[in-house]
N, C-alpha and C positions, 0 to 999 in steps of 0.2 A: 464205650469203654466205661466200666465201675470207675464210679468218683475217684473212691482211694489209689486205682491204679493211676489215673490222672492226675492227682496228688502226687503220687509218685514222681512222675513224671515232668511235673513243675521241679520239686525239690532238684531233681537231677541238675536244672538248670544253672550256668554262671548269675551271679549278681546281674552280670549285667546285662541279662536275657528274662530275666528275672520276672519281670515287670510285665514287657510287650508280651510273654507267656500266659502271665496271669488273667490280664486282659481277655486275649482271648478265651483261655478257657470259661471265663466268668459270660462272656457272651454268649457264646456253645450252648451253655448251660440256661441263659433266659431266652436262647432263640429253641431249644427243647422245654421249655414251660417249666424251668427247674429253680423259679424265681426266687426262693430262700436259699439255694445251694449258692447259685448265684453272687447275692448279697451277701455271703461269707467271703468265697473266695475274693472277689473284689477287697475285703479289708485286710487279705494277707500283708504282711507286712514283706520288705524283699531282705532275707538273710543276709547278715555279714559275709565275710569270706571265710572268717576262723568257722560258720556257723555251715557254711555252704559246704565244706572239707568234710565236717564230720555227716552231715547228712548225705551227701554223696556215695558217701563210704560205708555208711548204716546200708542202704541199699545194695550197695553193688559187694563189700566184703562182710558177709552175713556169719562166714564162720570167724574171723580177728573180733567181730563187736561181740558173738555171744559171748568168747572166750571172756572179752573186756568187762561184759555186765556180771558172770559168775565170778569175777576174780574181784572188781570191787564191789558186789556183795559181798562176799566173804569177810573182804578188808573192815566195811561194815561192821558186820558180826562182831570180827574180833576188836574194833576201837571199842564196841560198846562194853563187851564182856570189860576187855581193860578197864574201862570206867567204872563198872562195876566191881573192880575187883575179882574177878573171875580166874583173868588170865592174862599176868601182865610179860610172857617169858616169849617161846619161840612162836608161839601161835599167832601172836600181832607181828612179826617181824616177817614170819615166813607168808600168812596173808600180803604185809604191803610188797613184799619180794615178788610176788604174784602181780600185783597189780601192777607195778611198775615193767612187769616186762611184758603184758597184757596191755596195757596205754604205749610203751613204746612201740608196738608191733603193729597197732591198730593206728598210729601216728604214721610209722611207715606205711601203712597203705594208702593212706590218704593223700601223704605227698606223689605214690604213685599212681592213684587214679586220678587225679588232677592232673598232673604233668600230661598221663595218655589222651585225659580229654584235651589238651592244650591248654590250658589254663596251671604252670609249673606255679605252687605258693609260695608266697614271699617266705622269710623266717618269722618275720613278727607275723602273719598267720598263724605259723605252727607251731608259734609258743602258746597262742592263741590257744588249740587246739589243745595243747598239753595241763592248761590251766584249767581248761572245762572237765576234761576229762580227771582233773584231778578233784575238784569239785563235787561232779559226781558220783563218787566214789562215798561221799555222805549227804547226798540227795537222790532221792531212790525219784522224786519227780525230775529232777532233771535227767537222772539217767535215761528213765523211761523217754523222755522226746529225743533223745540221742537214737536211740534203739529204733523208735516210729521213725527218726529222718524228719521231725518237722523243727528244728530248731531252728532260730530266728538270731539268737544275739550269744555270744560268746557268753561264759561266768567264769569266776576264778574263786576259792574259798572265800578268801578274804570280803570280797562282797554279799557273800550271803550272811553275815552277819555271825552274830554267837547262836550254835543251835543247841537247845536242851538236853539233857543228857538224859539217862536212867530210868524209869518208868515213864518220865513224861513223855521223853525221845520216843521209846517204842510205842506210845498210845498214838505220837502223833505220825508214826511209821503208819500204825496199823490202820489207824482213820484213812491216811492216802491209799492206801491198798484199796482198802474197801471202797473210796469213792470211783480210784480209778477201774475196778470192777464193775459197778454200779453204772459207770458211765460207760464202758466199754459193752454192756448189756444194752442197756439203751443205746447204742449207738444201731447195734446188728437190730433190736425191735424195729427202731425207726428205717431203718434199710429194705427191713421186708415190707413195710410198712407201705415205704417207696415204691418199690416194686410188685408191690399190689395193687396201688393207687395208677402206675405207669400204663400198668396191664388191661387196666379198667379204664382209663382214658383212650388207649390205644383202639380196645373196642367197640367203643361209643364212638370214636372219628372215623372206624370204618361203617357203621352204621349209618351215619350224618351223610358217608360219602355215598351210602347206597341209595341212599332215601333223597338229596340230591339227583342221583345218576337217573332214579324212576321220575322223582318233578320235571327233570329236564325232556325225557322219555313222555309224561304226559304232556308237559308243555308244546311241544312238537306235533302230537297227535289233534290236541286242541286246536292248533292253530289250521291242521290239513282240516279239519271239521269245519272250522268257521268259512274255508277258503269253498269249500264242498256246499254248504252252506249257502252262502251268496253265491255264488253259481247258480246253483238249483234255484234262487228267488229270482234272479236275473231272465232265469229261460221260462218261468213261471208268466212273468208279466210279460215277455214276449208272444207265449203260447196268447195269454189274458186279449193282448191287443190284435192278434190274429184271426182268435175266436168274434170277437167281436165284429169283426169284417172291417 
């Protein structure tokens, strides 16, 4: 299975599976000779449960999250415009109207894929869940781990501190874009990369096992030789002392 699906595949996990999951798959992975994949997975950290809800739910309700990432983009958009000056009238109002029924909808899903997994969330979870996703709606990085399903810890506004507004805000938009392109690029390089390297190791250990399978093949024949060998020197010196009278 591709890494990411198995990624996947952990995230799905409750907290408190979380771990024994992790474990394995990091094993998986060093008994397949995948020994840096390996040593990442090992240092995953095991998601809260606010953090477990929304990752679940990125995965399994892929049309409530796009709606959620288009609608607090937008909201986005229009805070900044507002700060700018731009557009302080129905545009910011009818955007956060969007997003708030875009975060409630995608909040209902999550209380009910949880529940069907058997794991129903508390409430203080799902405020949980309401606070990150409020959050995100003016972090396009945290959105984006929402979206991937790899988030680890709940956020709420308030902790992310004061963030810059008006040209600086959008340069420092535009820099995460571009990093996380940049890294999103090198991610798929390094993959084929993988899978180049897998391919090529694959057929060097069927070679090893052919070039064994003939040693072992000559070794065999060697040994019927020496056995032929000494026999033939055996009836030699017996002929030798016969001849002799």
């Amino acid at each position: 299975m591709p890494l990411e699906e198995s990624l996947d595949e952990l995230y799905r996990k409750h907290p408190d599976g979380f771990v024994a999951a992790r474990d394995r798959l990091a094993k998986d992975l060093r008994a397949a000779a995948n020994r840096d994949e390996a040593d990442a997975v090992r240092k995953l950290r095991r998601p809260s449960a606010a953090a477990w809800l929304l990752n679940r739910t990125a995965l399994e309700a892929p049309r409530e999250l796009q709606r959620f990432e288009e609608a607090s983009r937008q909201l986005q958009e229009a805070q900044n415009a507002a700060l700018e000056g731009r557009d302080r009238g129905p545009g910011l109002r009818e955007a956060a109207a969007r997003e708030r029924d875009a975060s409630r909808a995608l909040v209902e899903a999550a209380e009910k894929i949880a529940g069907d997994a058997g794991h129903p969330p508390s409430a203080r979870a799902l405020e949980l869940v309401r606070e990150t996703l409020r959050a995100a709606a003016a972090d396009p990085e945290l959105r984006e781990r929402i979206t991937m399903g790899r988030l680890e810890r709940e956020q709420s506004a308030a902790t992310l501190g004061g963030a810059p507004s008006g040209p600086v805000k959008r340069r420092a938009r535009s820099k995460n874009r571009r990093e996380a392109t940049e890294a999103r690029r090198e991610l798929k390089q390094l993959e084929r990369e993988l899978a180049a390297a897998a391919e090529r190791e694959d057929r060097l250990r069927d070679r090893i096992e052919q070039v064994q399978k003939a040693l072992h093949d000559e070794k065999a024949r060697l040994a019927d030789a020496k056995k032929e060998t000494a026999d033939l020197r055996r009836r030699v010196k017996a002929a030798e002392r016969r001849a002799r009278g």
